[in-house]
C-alpha positions as CSV (number, residue, x, y, z in Angstrom):
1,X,-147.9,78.9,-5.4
2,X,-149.1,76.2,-7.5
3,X,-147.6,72.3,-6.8
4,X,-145.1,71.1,-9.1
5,X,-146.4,67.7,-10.3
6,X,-144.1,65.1,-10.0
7,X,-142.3,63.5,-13.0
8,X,-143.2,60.6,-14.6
9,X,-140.5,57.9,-13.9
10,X,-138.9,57.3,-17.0
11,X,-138.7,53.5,-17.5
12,X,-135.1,51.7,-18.2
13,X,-134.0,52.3,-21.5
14,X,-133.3,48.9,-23.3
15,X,-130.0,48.1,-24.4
16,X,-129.9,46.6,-28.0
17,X,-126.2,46.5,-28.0
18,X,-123.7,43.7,-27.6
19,X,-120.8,45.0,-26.1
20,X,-116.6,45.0,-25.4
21,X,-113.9,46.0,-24.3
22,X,-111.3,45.5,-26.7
23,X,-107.4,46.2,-26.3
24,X,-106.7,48.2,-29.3
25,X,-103.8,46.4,-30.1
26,X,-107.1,43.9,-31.4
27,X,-108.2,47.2,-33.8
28,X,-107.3,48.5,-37.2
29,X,-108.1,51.5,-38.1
30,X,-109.1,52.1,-42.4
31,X,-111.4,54.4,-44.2
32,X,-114.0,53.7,-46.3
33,X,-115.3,55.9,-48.7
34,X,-119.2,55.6,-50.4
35,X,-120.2,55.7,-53.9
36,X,-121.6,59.7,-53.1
37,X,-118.3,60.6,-52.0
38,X,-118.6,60.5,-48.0
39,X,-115.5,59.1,-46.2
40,X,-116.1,56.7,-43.1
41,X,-113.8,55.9,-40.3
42,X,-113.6,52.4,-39.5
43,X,-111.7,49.8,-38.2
44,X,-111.2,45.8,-38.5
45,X,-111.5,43.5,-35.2
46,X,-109.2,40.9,-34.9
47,X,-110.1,38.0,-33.3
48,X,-107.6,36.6,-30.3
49,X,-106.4,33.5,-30.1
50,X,-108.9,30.9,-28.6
51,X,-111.8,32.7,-29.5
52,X,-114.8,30.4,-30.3
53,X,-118.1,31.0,-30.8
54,X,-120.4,27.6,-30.2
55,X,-117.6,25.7,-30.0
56,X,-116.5,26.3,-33.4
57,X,-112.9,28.6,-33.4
58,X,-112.8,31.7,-35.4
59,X,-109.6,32.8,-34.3
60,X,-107.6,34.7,-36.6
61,X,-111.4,35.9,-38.3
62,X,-112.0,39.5,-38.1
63,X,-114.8,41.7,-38.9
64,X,-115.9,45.6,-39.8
65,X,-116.8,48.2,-37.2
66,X,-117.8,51.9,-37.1
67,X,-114.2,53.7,-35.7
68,X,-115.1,55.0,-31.9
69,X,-113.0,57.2,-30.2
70,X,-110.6,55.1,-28.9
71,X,-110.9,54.9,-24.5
72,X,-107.9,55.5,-22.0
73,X,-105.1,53.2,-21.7
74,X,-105.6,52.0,-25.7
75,X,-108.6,50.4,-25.5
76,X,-111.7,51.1,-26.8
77,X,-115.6,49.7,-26.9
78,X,-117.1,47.7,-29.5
79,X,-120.7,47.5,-30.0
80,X,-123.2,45.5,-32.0
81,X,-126.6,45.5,-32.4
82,X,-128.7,42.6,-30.8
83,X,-130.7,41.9,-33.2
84,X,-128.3,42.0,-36.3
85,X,-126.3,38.9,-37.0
86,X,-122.3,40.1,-37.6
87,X,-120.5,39.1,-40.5
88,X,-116.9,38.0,-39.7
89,X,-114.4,36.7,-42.6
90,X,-111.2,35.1,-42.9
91,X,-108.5,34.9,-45.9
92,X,-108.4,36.7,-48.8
93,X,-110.9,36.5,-52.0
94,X,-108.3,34.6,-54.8
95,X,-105.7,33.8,-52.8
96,X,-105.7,29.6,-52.3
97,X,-102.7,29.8,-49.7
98,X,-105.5,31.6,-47.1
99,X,-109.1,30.7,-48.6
100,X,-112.0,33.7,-48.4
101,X,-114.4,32.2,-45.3
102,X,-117.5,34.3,-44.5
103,X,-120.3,33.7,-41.9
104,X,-122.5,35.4,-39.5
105,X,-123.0,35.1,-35.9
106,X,-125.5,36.7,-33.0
107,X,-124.1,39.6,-31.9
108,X,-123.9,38.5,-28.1
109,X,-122.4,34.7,-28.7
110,X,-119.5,37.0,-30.6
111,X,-119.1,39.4,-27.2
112,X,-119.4,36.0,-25.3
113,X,-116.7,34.3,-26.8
114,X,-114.4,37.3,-27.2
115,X,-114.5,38.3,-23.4
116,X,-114.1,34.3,-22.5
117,X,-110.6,34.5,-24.8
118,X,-109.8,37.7,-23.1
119,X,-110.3,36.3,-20.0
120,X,-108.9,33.0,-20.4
121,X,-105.3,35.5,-22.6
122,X,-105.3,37.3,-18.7
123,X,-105.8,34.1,-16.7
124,X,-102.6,32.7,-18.6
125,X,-100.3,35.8,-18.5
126,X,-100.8,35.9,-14.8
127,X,-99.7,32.6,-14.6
128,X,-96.8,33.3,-16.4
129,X,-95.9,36.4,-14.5
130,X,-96.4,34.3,-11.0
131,X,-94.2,31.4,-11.9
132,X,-91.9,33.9,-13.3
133,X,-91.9,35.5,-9.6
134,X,-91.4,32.2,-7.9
135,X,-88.5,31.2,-10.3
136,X,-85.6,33.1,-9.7
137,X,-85.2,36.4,-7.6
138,X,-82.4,38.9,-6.7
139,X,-82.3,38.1,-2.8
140,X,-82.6,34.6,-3.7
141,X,-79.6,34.6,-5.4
142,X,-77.5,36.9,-2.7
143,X,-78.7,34.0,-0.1
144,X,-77.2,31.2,-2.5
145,X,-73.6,33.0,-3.0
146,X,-73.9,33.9,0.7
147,X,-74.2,30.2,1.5
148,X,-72.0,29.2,-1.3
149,X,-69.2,31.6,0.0
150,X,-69.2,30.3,3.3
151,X,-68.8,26.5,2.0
152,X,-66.0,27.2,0.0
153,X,-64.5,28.8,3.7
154,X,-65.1,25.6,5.3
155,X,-67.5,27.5,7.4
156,X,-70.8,25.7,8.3
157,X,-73.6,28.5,8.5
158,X,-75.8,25.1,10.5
159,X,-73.1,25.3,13.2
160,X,-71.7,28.9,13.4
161,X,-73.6,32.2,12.8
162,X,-70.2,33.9,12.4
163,X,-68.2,34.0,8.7
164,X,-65.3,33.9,7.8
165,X,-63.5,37.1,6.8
166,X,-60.6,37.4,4.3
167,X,-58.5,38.4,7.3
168,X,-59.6,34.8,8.8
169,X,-58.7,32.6,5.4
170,X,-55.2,34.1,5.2
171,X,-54.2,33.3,8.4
């Protein structure tokens, strides 16, 4: 039986793409359709708030993307090439309330700055959601009627473990 020769390992394909993971709540979907006729499936990407890239904010800017299927739990991943800067725009052409603003950026200092503004968006919600826990709570409240209760009795809770019934007050 003749020997298999082994095969040749494959080296690491390179990865040309700038990518994230966008909430799709950040994602508008559109069509496009060429001058031949062909329809495309795309969508706009907003930008969250605090999003800046060197420094400079572009929140509010969006820009054009090739419509993926979107992932589980409404999210979905954006790519860009590395090489290829990425127009993003703001405002409307003719309107002078919100002025047309076009630039491009690298691909990856876009991802950069969109995952640092996602991250700092989850950083603050938790925040929220933890003071929010310390603040006020059910059993919190049944111990302060509990305690309020038995001052109204004339009962001390520091001194006596036992309350006061209703049997007890209208004596």
């Amino acid at each position: 039986m003749p020997k298999k020769t082994p095969e040749p390992e494959q080296a690491p394909k390179a990865d040309n793409y700038a990518k994230i993971n966008m909430p799709a709540a950040f994602l508008t979907p559109h069509d496009i359709q060429t001058s031949d006729g062909r329809t495309f499936e795309k969508c706009f990407v907003s930008f969250p708030k605090g999003t800046k890239v060197n420094g400079i904010d572009v929140s509010g800017f969006s820009t054009d993307y090739m419509k993926k299927d979107m992932l589980e739990k409404g999210r979905a991943t954006v790519s860009f090439k590395k090489d290829e800067p990425v127009p993003i725009w703001t405002g409307k052409k003719d309107d002078a309330e919100h002025p047309y603003q076009r630039y491009e950026v690298k691909a990856t200092d876009l991802t950069h700055a969109l995952k640092v503004a996602q991250d700092s968006y989850k950083a603050e919600k938790a925040a929220e959601r933890a003071a929010a826990k310390d603040g006020v709570s059910l059993a919190g409240e049944a111990r302060d009627m509990e305690t309020g209760k038995d001052a109204l009795a004339g009962d001390d809770p520091a001194k006596s473990t036992k309350s006061r019934t209703w049997q007890d007050i209208a004596q």
